[in-house]
C-alpha positions in Angstrom: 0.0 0.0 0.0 1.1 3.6 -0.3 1.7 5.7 2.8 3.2 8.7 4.3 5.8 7.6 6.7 9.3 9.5 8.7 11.9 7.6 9.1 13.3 9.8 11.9 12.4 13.2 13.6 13.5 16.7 11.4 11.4 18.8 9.1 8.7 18.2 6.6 11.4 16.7 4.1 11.4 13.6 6.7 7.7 13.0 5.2 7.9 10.2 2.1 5.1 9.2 0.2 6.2 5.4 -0.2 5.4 1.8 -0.2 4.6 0.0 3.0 3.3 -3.0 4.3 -0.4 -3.3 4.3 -1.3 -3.5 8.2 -3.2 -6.9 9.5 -5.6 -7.2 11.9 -4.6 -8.1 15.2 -6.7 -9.5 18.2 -9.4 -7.0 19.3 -8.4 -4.8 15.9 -10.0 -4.2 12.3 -8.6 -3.1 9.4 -9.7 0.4 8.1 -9.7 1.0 4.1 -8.7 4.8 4.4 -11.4 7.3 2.3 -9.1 10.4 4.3 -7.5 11.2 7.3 -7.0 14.6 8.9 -4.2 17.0 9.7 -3.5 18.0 12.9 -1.1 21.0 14.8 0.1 18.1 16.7 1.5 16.4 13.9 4.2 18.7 13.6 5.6 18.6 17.3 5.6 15.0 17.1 7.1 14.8 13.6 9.8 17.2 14.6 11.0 15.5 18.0 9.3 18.2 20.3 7.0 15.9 22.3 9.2 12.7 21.8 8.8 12.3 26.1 5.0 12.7 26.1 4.1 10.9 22.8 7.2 9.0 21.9 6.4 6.9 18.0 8.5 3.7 16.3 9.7 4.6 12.9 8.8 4.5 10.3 5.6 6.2 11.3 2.5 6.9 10.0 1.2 10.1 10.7 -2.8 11.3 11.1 -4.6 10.1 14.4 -8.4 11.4 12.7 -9.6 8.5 9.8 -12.2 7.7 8.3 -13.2 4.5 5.8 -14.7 1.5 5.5 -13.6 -2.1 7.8 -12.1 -4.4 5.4 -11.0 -6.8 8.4 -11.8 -8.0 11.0 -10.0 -9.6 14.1 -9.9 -12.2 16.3 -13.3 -11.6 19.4 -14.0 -8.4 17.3 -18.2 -8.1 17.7 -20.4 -5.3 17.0 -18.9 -4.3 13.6 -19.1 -5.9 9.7 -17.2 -5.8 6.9 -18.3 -3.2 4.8 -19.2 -0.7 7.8 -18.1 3.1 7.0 -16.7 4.1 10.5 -14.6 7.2 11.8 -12.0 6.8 14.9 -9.5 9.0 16.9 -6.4 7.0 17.0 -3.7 7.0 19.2 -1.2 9.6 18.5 1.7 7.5 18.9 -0.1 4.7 16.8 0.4 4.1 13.4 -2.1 6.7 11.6 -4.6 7.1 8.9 -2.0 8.8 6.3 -2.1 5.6 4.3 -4.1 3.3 1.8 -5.1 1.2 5.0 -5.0 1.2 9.1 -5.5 -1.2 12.0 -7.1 0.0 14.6 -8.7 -1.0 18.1 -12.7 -1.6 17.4 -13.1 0.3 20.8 -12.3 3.7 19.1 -14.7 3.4 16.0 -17.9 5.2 15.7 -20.3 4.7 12.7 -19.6 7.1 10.2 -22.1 10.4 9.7 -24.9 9.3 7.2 -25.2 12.4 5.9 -21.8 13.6 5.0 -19.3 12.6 2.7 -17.1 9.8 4.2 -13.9 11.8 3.2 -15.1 15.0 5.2 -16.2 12.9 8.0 -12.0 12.2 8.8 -12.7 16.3 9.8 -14.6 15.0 12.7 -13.1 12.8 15.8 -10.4 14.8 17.1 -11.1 18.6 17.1 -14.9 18.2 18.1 -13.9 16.0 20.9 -11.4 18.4 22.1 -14.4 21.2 21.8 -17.4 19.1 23.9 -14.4 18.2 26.7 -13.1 21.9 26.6 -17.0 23.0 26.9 -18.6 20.8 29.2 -16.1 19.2 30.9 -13.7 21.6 32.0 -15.6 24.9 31.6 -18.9 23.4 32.9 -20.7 25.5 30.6 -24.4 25.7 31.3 -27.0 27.2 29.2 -27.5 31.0 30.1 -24.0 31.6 30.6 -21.3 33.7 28.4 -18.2 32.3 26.8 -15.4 33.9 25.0 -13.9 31.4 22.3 -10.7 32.7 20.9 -9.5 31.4 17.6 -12.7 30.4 17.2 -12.5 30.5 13.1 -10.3 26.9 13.5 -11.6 23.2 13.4 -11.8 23.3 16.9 -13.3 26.2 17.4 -16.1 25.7 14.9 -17.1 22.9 16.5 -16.9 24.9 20.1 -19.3 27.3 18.7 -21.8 25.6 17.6 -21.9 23.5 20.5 -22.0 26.3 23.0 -24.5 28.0 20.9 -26.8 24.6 21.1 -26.5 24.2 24.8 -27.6 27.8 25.4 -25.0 29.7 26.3 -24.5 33.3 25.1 -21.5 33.2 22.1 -18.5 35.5 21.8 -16.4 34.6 19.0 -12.6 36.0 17.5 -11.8 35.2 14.2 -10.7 36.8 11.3 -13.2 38.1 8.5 -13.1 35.3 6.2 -14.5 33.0 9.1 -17.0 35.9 10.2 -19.7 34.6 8.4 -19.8 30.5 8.8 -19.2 31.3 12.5 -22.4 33.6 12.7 -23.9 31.2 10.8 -22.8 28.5 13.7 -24.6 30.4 16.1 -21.8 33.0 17.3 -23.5 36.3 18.9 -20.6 38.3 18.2 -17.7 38.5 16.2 -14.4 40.0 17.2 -12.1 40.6 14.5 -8.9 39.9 15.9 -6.9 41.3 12.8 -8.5 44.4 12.9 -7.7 45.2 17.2 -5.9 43.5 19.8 -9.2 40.4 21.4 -8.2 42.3 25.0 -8.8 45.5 24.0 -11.8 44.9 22.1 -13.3 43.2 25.1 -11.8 45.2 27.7 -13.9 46.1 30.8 -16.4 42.9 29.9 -16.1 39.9 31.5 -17.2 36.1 30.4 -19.0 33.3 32.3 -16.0 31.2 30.7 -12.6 31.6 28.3 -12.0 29.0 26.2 -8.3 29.7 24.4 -7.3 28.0 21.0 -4.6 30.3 20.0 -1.0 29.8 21.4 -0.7 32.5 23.5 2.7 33.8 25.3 2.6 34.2 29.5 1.4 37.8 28.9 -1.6 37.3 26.5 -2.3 34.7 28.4 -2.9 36.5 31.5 -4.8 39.3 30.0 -7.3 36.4 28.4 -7.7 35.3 32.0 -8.8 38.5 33.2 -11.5 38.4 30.8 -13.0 35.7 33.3 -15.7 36.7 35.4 -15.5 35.9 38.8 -15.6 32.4 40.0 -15.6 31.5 36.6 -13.5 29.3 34.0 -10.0 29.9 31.8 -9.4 26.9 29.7 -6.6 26.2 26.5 -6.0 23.8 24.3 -2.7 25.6 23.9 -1.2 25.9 26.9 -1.3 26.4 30.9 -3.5 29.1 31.9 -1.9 31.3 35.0 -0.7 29.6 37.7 -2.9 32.2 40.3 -5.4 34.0 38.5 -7.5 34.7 41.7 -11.0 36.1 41.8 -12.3 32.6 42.1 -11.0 31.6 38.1 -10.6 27.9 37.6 -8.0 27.0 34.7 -7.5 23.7 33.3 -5.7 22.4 30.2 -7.2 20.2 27.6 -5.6 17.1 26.4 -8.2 15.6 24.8 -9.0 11.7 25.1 -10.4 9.1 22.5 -13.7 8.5 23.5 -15.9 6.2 20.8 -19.4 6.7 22.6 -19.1 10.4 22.9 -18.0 10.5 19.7 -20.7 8.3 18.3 -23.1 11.1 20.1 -21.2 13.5 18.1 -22.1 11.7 15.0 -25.7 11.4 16.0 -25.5 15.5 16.0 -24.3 15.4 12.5 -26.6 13.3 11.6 -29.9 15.3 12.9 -28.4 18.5 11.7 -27.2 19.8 14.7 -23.6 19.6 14.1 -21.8 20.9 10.7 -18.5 19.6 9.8 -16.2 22.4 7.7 -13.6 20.9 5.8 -11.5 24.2 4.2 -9.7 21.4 1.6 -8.8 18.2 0.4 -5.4 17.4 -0.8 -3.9 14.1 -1.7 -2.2 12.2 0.7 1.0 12.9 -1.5 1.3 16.1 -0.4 1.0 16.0 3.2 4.7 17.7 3.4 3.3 20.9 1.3 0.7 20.6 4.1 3.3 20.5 7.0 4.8 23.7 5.6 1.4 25.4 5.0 0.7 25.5 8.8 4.0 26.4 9.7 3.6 29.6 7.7 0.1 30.4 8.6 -0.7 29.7 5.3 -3.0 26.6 5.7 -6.9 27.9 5.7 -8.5 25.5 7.9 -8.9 21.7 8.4 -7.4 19.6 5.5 -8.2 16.3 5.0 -5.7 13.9 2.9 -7.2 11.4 0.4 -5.2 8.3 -0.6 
């Protein structure tokens, strides 16, 4: 099969587009015929050696944790799933990935695929809108009637945050840049800060928010002027980063590092699937150039979540 694979840690050039073996299915595993899988920030830490100690990977590896297809094969005990099912999953970071022809993967991470959305978009899904419903419910304990700040809301993440916030009742207060203005309204966002035009913290200065919810790597600084946008007693979390160590005034902070989950994500599904959640893919690209992709993001340049097609 064809695959994207390093053979060490180092820039995008370590990425090569080349034969490998076609996985099998192992005890308690199927095997995944790969429609697309999904970039992710992550990727590039890991492919460059910068979170070796926290999500160390055996070369040559296979790259994309967010997949979707179709099970081809199954193994040994595996129940509940058929050949021929469309399914997405959130694989392990450190396993081998979805940035290949085929992938084995546990058959406790799959989810039925969305019905109503193209199997290749669906890759868009697992990851980023599991990260979004943790950040929201779990960490910020947002309830309906209460405010929340998303900044960096135009990413995949944050697309998914807004809408979900928006659907559970809270009140919406989006950054992005213009270009995202109008998908995010149409998400549900209440207001739109355009942080290209003025600093988020100025903007919002003197207002504070039932909870923060940070996408955007900020520095110690920024950081602590995004806190102070908390009301009292309320919530500061990132996906990013630490919020401050004492922000006082009550403010819980918490960090996100997202877990697979296959039932919450087969809830997510079940929002797609009513029309209730929207999945935004900004592109496809083939799975051969997942290096041009690599560089993209490094430079800003990429415009949203990409999905790779074998």
């Amino acid at each position: 099969m064809k695959a994207v694979r390093y053979h060490s840690y180092g820039d995008s050039d370590v990425l090569v587009h080349e034969e490998a073996e076609r996985p099998e299915a192992a005890a308690g595993q199927v095997v995944i015929e790969v429609a697309a899988s999904a970039f992710s920030p992550l990727d590039l830490a890991i492919r460059a050696g910068l979170m070796r100690e926290v999500f160390p990977v055996a070369f040559p590896h296979i790259p994309n944790y967010d997949v979707s297809g179709v099970v081809v094969e199954l193994g040994e005990g595996v129940s509940g799933w058929s050949l021929g099912d469309r399914v997405v999953a959130f694989l392990p970071a450190t396993a081998p990935g979805g940035a290949a022809e085929y992938v084995a993967a546990s058959a406790e991470l799959l989810a039925a695929a969305p019905r109503e959305v193209d199997l290749v978009d669906a890759a868009a899904l697992p990851s980023v809108a599991l990260t979004a419903r943790e950040s929201l419910f779990e960490h910020a304990e947002l309830e309906a009637g209460q405010s929340i700040l998303i900044n960096g809301a135009g990413g995949a993440v944050g697309g998914y945050a807004v809408q979900l916030a928006a659907r559970a009742g809270a009140s919406v207060t989006a950054t992005a840049s213009e270009r995202s203005a109008e998908r995010l309204r149409s998400y549900g966002a209440d207001e739109i800060v355009d942080h290209t035009a003025t600093p988020v913290t100025e903007a919002l200065a003197g207002r504070r928010f039932d909870a923060v919810l940070n996408l955007v790597r900020t520095d110690p600084e920024a950081t602590a002027r995004l806190a102070d946008l908390v009301a009292d007693g309320g919530a500061f979390v990132s996906t990013t980063g630490p919020g401050p160590e004492e922000p006082g005034r009550g403010v819980r902070t918490a960090q996100v590092f997202v877990r697979g989950d296959a039932a919450r994500l087969a809830e997510l599904v079940a929002d797609v699937d009513r029309g209730e959640l929207r999945i935004h893919v900004a592109e496809r690209r083939p799975l051969s150039e997942l290096a041009e992709v690599h560089d993209a993001a490094v430079s800003g340049r990429l415009p949203g979540k990409t999905v790779l097609v074998p």
